[in-house]
N, C-alpha and C positions, 0 to 999 in steps of 0.2 A: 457247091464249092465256093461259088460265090460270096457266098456269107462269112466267109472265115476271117478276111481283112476286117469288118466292120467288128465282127467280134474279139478278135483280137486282143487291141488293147486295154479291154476293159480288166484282166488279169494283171500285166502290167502294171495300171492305173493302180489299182487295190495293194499290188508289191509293193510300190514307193509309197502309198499313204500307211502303210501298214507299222512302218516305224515310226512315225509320227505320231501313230495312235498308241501305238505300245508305252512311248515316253510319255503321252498324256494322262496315258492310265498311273502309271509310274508316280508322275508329277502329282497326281490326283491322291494316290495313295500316302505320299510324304505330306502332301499337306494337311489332310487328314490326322497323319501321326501327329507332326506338329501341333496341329490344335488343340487335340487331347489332351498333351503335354503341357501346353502354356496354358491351358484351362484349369491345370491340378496345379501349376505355378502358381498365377495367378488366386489361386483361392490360399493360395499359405504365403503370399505377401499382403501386406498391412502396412497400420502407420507404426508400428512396432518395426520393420524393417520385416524379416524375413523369419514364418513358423510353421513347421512341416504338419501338413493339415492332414497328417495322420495322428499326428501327437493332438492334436487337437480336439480328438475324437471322442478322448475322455474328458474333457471339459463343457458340460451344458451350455454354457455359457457360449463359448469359448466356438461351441461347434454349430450356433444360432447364430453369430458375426457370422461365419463361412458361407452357410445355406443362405441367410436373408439378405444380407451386403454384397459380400465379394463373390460369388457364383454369379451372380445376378448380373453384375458390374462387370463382371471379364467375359460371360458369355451376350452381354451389350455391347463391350466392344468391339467384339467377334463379329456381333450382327451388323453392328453401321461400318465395319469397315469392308465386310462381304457387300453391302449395297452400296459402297462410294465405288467398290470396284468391280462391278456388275454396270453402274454407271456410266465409269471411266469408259471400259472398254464399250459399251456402246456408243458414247460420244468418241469415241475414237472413230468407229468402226464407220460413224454415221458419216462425218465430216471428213475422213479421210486424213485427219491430222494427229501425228504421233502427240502433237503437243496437247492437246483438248481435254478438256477434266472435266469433270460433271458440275462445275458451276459456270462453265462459259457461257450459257445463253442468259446468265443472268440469277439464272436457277437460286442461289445460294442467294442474292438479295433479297429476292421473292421469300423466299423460304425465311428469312430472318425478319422482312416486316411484317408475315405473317405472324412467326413466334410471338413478335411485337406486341402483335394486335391482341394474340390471343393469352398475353399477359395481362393485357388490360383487361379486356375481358372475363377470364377466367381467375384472375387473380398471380397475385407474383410471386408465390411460391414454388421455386422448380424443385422442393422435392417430396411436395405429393407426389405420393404411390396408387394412387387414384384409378383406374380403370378408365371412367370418363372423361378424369382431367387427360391423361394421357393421349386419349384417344382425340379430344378436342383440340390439344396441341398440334396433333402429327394432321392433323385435319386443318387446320389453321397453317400450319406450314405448308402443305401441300398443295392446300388454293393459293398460296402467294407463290410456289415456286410456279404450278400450273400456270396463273394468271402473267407472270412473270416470261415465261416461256411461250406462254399465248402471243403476249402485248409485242417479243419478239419476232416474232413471225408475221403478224401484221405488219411490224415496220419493216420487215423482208420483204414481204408484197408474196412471197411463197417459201418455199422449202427446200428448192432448188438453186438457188443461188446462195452459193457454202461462205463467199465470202461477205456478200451482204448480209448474211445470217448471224457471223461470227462480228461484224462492225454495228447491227442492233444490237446484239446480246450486251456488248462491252456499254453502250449507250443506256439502254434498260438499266444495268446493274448499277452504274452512278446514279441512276435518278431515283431507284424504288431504295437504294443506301442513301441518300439524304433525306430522303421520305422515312426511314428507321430515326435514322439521326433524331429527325425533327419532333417525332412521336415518344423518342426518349426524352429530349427537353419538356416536353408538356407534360410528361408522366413520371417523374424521377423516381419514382418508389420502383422502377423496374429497373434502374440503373445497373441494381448489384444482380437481378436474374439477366439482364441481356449481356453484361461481363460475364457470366459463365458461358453463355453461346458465343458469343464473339471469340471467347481462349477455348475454346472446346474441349469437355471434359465427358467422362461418362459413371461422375462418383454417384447422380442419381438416378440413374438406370436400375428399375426393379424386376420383377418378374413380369408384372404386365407390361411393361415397356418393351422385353426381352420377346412376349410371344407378338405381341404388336408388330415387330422387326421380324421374328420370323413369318410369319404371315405373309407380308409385304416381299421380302427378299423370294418365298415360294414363287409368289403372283408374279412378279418381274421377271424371274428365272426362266418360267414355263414361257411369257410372253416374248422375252429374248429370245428363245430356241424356236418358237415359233417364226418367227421372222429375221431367222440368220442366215435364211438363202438373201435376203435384201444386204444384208451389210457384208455377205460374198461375191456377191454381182457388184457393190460398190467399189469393190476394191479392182474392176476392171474395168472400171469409169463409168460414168451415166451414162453413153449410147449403147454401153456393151449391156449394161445391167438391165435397161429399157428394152434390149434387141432379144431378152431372152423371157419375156413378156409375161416379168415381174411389175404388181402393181406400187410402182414406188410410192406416189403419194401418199393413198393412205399408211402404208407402213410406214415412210419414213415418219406422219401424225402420231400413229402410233409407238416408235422405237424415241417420238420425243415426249410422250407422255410417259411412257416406263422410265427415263430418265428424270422428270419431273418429281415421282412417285418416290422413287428410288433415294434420290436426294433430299427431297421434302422431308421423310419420312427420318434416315439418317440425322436429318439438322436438328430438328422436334426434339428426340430425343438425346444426342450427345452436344449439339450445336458445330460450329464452321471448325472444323478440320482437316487440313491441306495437306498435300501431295499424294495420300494413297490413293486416291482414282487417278492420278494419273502416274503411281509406280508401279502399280500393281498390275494393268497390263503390258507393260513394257518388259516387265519380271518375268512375265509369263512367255509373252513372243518370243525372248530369250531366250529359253528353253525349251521350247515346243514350235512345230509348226502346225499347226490345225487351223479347221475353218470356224468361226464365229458359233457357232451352236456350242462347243467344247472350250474355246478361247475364254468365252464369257463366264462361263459355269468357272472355271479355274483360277482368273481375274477374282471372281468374287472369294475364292477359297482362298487366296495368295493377298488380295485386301484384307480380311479378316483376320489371319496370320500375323500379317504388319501391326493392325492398328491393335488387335490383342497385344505383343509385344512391345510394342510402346509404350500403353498403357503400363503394364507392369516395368516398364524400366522407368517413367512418369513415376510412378509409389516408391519404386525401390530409390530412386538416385538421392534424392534430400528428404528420408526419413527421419523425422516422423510428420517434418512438410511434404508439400506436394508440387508437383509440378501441371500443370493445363496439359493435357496428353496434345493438346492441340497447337500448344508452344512447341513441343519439343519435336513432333512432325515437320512442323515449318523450317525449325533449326538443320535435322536431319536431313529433309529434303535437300534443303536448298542447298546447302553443303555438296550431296551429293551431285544434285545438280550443277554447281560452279566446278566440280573437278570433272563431271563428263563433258565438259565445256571448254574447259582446260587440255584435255585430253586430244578431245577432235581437234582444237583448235595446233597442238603441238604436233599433231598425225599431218594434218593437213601444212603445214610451215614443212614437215620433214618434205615430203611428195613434192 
């Protein structure tokens, strides 16, 4: 009889998580539909404005633009905004800051004087469809966002201290961004491929690009879930997460190399694109409460959502121009963000 207190609440415990998980499955399931949806959007918007890509279907022509371009193009944006917000929410989760995006430790300069380099390098055409070019890009990005997030944590002195973590990262990112700068003055014939990374766009995203991102997005996915007991214990602070004799360090190395990877990898192929790693899990926490293994997975389907959707509102708005998907995120964002600012700030004046 003894034992009945101890087992107790573990019934309990399972009742109140139990709607949390229902809504995430829920959540999981809408976002799914959505995808689908703005994927067969997406494939019947053009520079023509808007063509119902079943009518389409009778045109050769007509139905090779859909398969070779725009499928390719919306299911890339689909993938770098799933891994800006797979990211997000692990920079979130890591650091304990609602605020943190998947370029704070630098990440996104690393990654762009890597693109840099590997324009010079490989040449400055971003829209080879290349298999190896691709690969060498997302590979070049990757060791500059890696090297980049390395060089930060050296000047942290470790991994544990969030806010001298967050004061290198900011340091890093000015000096490896004038380090781009400077590499563009000496190499101008990249000018007009590093203004497509700089306004972030995803009109050259092909198919190899598209499996490249999934690939990566798989690898990061499994490795986040792997180590979501760490950024659950995080969120009851270091003594507590330490007390229940999780191995922080290496994980936290490793939940900052998935972040690396993640990002690296996003920049390569669409270039610097703002705010969805860090709306996309805010979006989510909003509607769910779950632990980091589920958060994260949803984060990535709720990023992909967004920056699909942009995209296509990017094509659609000044057809048969175009908009930088990566312009009109920043515009959107920050908008948003000046009225939830606005918001708390006239909640707070009421109280």
């Amino acid at each position: 009889m003894a034992a009945l207190p101890s087992s107790a609440p573990a019934p309990a415990a399972l009742r109140e998580a139990a709607p949390g998980l229902r809504r995430s499955a829920w959540l999981a399931l809408v976002l799914l539909v959505l995808s689908v949806v703005l994927l067969l959007v997406g494939a019947s918007v053009g520079s023509t404005g808007w063509e119902s890509v079943l009518r389409m279907r009778d045109d050769p022509t007509s139905w090779q633009i859909v398969v070779d371009i725009r499928l390719p193009r919306s299911l890339g944006a689909w993938l770098a905004g799933g891994l800006l917000g797979l990211a997000g929410a692990v920079a979130q989760g890591l650091f304990r800051n609602p605020l943190a995006d998947p370029y704070l430790l630098g990440s996104a300069s690393g990654a762009s004087l890597g693109s840099a380099l590997g324009l010079v390098l490989l040449g400055s055409s971003v829209t080879s469809l290349n298999l190896l070019y691709r690969l060498g890009m997302t590979g070049m990005a990757f060791v500059g966002a890696a090297c980049a997030v390395a060089l930060t944590v050296v000047l942290a002195r470790n991994v544990q201290n969030t806010l001298r973590l967050l004061l290198a990262g900011v340091i890093v990112g000015v000096v490896l961004g004038a380090m781009r700068d400077l590499l563009e003055l000496r190499h101008p014939d990249i000018l007009q491929a590093m203004q497509a990374f700089t306004l972030g766009t995803s009109a050259f995203v092909g198919w190899e690009g598209c499996a490249l991102m999934a690939a990566v997005l798989l690898v990061c996915v499994l490795a986040t879930w792997c180590c979501a007991r760490v950024l659950d214990g995080l969120t009851l602070g270091e003594a507590t997460a330490a007390s229940l004799g999780l191995p922080l360090a290496p994980l936290r190395y490793g939940l900052v190399a998935v972040l690396a990877l993640a990002t690296g990898t996003s920049v390569a192929q669409t270039g610097l694109i703002a705010f969805v790693g860090l709306a996309a899990p805010h979006l989510v926490r909003s509607l769910v409460q779950v632990g980091h293994g589920r958060s994260t997975v949803l984060a990535a389907a709720m990023g992909g959502v967004l920056l699909l959707a942009a995209d296509i509102l990017a094509r659609w708005l000044v057809a048969p121009q175009e908009l930088p998907v990566g312009v009109l995120t920043a515009a959107l964002g920050g908008t948003y963000l000046l009225w939830r600012m606005h918001r708390s700030t006239r909640s707070a004046g009421g109280l």
